[in-house]
matplotlib code that plots the C-alpha trace (Angstrom):
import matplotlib.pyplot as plt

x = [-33.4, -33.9, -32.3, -35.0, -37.9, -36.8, -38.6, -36.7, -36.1, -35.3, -33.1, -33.5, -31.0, -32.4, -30.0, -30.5, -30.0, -28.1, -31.0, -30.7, -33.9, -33.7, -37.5, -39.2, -42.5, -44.6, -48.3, -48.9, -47.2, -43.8, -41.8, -41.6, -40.9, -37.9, -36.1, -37.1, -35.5, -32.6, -32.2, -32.0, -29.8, -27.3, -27.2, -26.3, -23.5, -22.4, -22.2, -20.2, -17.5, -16.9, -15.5, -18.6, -20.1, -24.0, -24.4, -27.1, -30.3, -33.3, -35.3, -38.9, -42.2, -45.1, -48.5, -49.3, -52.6, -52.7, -52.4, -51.1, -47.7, -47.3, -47.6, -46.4, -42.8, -43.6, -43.7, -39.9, -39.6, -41.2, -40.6, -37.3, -36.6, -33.2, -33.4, -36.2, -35.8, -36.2, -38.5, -38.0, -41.3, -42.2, -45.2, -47.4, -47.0, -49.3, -47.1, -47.6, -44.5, -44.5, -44.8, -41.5, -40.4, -38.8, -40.5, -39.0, -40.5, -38.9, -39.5, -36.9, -35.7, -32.9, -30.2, -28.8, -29.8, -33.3, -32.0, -31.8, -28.1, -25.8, -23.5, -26.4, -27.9, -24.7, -24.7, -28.6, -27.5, -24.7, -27.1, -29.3, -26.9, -24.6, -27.4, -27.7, -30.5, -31.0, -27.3, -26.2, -25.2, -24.5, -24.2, -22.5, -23.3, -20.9, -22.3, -25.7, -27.4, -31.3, -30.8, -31.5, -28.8, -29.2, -33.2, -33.1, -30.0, -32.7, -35.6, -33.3, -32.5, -29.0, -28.8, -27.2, -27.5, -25.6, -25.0, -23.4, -23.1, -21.9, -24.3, -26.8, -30.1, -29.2, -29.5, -33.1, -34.3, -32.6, -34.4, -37.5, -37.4, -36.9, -39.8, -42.2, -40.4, -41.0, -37.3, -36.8, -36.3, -33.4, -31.3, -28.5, -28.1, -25.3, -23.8, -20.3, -17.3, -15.2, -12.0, -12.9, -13.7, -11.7, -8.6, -9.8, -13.2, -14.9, -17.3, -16.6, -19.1, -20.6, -20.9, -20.1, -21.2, -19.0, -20.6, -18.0, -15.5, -12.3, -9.9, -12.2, -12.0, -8.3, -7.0, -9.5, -9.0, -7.3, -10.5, -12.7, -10.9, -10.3, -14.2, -14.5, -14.6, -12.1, -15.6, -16.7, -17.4, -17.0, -18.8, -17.2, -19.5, -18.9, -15.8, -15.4, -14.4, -10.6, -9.9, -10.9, -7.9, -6.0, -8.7, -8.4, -4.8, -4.9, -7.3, -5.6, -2.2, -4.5, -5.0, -7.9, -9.3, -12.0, -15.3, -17.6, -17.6, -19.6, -19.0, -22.1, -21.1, -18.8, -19.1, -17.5, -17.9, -16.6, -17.2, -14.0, -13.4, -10.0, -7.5, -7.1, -9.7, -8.4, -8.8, -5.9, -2.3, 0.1, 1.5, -1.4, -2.0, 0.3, 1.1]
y = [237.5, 239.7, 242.6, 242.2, 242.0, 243.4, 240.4, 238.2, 234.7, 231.1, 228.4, 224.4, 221.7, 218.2, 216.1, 213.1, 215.1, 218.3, 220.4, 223.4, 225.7, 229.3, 231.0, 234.3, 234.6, 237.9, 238.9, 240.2, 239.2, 240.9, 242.4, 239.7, 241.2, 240.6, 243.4, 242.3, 238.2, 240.2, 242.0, 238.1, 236.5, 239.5, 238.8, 235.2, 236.0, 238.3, 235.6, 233.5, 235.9, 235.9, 232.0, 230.4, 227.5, 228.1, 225.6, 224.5, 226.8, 228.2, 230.8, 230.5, 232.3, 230.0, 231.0, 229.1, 228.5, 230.0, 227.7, 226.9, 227.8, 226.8, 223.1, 222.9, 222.6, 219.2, 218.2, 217.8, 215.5, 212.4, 208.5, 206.8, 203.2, 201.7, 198.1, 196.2, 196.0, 200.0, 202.9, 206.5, 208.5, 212.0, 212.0, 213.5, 210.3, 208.3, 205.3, 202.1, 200.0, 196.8, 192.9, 192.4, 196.1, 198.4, 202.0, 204.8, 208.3, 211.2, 215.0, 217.5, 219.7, 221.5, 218.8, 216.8, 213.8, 212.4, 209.9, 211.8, 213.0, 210.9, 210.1, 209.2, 206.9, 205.3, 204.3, 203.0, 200.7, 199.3, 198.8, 196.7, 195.0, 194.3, 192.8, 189.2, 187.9, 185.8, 187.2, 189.9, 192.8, 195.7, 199.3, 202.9, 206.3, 208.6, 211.9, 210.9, 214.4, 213.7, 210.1, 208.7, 206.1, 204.9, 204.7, 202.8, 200.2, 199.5, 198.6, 196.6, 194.6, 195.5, 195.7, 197.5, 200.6, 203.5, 206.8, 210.3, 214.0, 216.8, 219.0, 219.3, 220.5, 217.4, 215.1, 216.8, 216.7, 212.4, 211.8, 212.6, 211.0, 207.7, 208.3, 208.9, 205.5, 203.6, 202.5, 205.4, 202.5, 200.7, 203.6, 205.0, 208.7, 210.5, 213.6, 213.3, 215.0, 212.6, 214.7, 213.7, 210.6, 207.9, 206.4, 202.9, 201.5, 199.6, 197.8, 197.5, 197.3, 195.0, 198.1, 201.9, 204.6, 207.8, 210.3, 213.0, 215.3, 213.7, 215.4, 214.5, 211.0, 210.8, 212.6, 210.4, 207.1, 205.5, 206.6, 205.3, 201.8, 201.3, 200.2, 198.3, 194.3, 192.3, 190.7, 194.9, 197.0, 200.6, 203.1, 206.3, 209.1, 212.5, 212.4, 215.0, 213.0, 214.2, 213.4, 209.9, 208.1, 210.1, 209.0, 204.9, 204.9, 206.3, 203.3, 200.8, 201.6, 200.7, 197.3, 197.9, 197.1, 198.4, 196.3, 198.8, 202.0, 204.5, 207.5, 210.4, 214.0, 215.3, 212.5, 209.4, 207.0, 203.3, 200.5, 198.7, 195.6, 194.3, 192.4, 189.8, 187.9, 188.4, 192.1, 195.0, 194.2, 193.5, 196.3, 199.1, 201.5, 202.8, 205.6]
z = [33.0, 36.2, 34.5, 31.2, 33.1, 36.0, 38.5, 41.1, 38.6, 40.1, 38.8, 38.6, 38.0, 37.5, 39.7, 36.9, 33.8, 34.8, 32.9, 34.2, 33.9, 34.9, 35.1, 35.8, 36.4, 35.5, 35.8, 32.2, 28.9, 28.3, 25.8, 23.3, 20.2, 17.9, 20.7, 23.4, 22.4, 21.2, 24.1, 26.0, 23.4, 24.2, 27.9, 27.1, 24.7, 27.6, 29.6, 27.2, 26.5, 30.1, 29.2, 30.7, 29.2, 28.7, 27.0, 24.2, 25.7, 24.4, 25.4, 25.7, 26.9, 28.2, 29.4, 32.4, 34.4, 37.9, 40.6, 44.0, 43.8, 47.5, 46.4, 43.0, 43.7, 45.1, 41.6, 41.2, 43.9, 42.5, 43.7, 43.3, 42.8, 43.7, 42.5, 43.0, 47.0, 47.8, 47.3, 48.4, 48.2, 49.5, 52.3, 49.4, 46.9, 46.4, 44.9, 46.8, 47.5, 45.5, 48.1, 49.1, 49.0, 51.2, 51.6, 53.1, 53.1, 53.3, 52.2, 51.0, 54.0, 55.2, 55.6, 52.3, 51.0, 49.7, 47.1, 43.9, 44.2, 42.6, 45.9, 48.1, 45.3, 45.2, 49.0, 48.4, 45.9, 48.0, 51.1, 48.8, 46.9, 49.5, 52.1, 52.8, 53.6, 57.0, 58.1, 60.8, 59.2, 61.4, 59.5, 60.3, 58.7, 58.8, 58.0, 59.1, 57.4, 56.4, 58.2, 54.9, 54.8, 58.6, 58.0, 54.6, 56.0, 59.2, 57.2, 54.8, 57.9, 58.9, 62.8, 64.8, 62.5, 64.5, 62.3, 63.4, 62.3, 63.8, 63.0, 65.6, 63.2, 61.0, 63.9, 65.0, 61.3, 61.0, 64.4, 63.1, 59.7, 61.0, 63.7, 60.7, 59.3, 61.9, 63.0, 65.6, 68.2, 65.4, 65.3, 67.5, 66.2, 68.0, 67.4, 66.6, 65.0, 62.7, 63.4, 67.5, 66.5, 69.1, 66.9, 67.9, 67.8, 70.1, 67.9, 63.9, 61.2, 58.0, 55.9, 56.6, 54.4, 54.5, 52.5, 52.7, 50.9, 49.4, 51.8, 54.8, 53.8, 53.6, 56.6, 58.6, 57.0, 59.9, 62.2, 59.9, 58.8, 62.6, 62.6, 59.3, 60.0, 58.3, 56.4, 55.5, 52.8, 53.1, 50.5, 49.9, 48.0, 47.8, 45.7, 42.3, 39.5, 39.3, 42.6, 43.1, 41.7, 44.5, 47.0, 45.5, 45.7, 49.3, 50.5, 48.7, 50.3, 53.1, 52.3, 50.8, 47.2, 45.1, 43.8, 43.2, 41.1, 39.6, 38.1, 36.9, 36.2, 38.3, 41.0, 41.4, 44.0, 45.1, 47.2, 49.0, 50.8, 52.1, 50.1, 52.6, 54.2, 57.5, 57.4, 57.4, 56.7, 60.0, 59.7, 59.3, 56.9, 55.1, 52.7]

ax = plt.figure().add_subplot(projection="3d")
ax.plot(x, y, z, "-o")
ax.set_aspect("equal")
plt.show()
């Protein structure tokens, strides 16, 4: 594309569908004869031969009224409903949250998460379907990142909610979303490096969400089981598709079991409690 018309192009992947939609954007009409389409179609098949999958695409020119182009990206980022119980809006929505729902509000920004990825939808859907109503239910985030998890799990009425990163920027940007939400004061942010993470806990947790890479979540399993109550669940996201049966088998070695799993392109996730009521085996983990 930038090679045809010789302009800077852009490229957008619809986390829900994986459309992918590659544009350039000129002042005055192009080339659009039968060469100039051929000229495109070659470029693909280019791409192709190179054992790349582009997939089933088409190729089209659009007139488009000028507007602000400033703003119009905010169209992408629309409302998200996970359940009945919780809605994730951008500031700019206008969508009211129905009686008896949970809002949070939060704008695309530097650090990952704002609902639409398959792994952080995953740990929303846990948080709601996991919380019991009129019982303490404490919560940990591990990989805190936009604060998205922490900030939905304090309005859905777990307490305490305590959630931790390691990178500093996250932790500025998480602070502030959950100011704009209202549960600044319901929050213990902390910045915090998993690997330094004390091998023992001093308090354990209803539910911890661990949003991290496959190996992360296996060479600290012992950190992060140390502060799951014997009652718990923990949700693992993050995880490509081939290497969560690795992942399972390494948690259940632990004592763990799975009840929860969902799978969506290359992305699985699950949801564990422990096999016995009382908690981890005698022994530890193993294997």
């Amino acid at each position: 594309m930038e090679s045809a018309f010789g302009q800077p192009v852009c490229s957008y992947t619809d986390a829900e569908t994986g459309l992918v939609v590659v544009s350039v954007f000129v002042q005055t009409k192009p080339d659009w004869s039968r060469a100039g389409r051929a000229e495109l179609v070659s470029g693909l098949k280019r791409i192709a031969g190179h054992g790349l999958n582009i997939g089933p695409g088409k190729v089209v020119l659009e007139r488009i009224r000028r507007e602000d182009w400033a703003e119009s990206w905010k169209l992408h980022f629309k409302p998200v409903l996970i359940g009945s119980a919780l809605l994730l809006k951008p500031s700019w929505s206008r969508r009211l949250a129905r009686k008896g729902q949970v809002e949070v509000v939060l704008d695309p920004g530097l650090s990952f998460g704002t609902g639409r990825h398959p792994t952080t939808a995953f740990c929303l859907r846990q948080l709601v379907v996991r919380r019991r109503a009129g019982e303490a239910q404490s919560c940990l985030d591990v990989g805190a990142g936009s604060g998205i998890l922490a900030i939905a799990a304090a309005k859905l009425g777990y307490a305490p909610v305590e959630a931790f990163d390691s990178d500093p920027e996250a932790l500025g940007i998480a602070r502030a979303n959950a100011r704009r939400n209202g549960v600044a004061a319901r929050i213990r942010f902390r910045r915090q490096d998993l690997t330094q993470l004390p091998r023992r806990g001093a308090r354990q947790y209803s539910l911890i969400c661990a949003n991290l890479s496959s190996s992360l979540l296996m060479s600290e399993r012992e950190r992060i089981l140390a502060r799951l109550r014997a009652d718990g669940v923990l949700v693992i996201a993050g995880v490509l598709r081939g290497e969560f049966a690795e992942v399972q088998r390494r948690f259940e070695s632990a004592g763990l079991r799975l009840v929860g799993s969902h799978a969506h392109n290359e992305w699985h996730s699950g949801a564990f409690c422990w096999r016995s009521v009382g908690g981890p085996p005698a022994g530890g983990a193993s294997g």
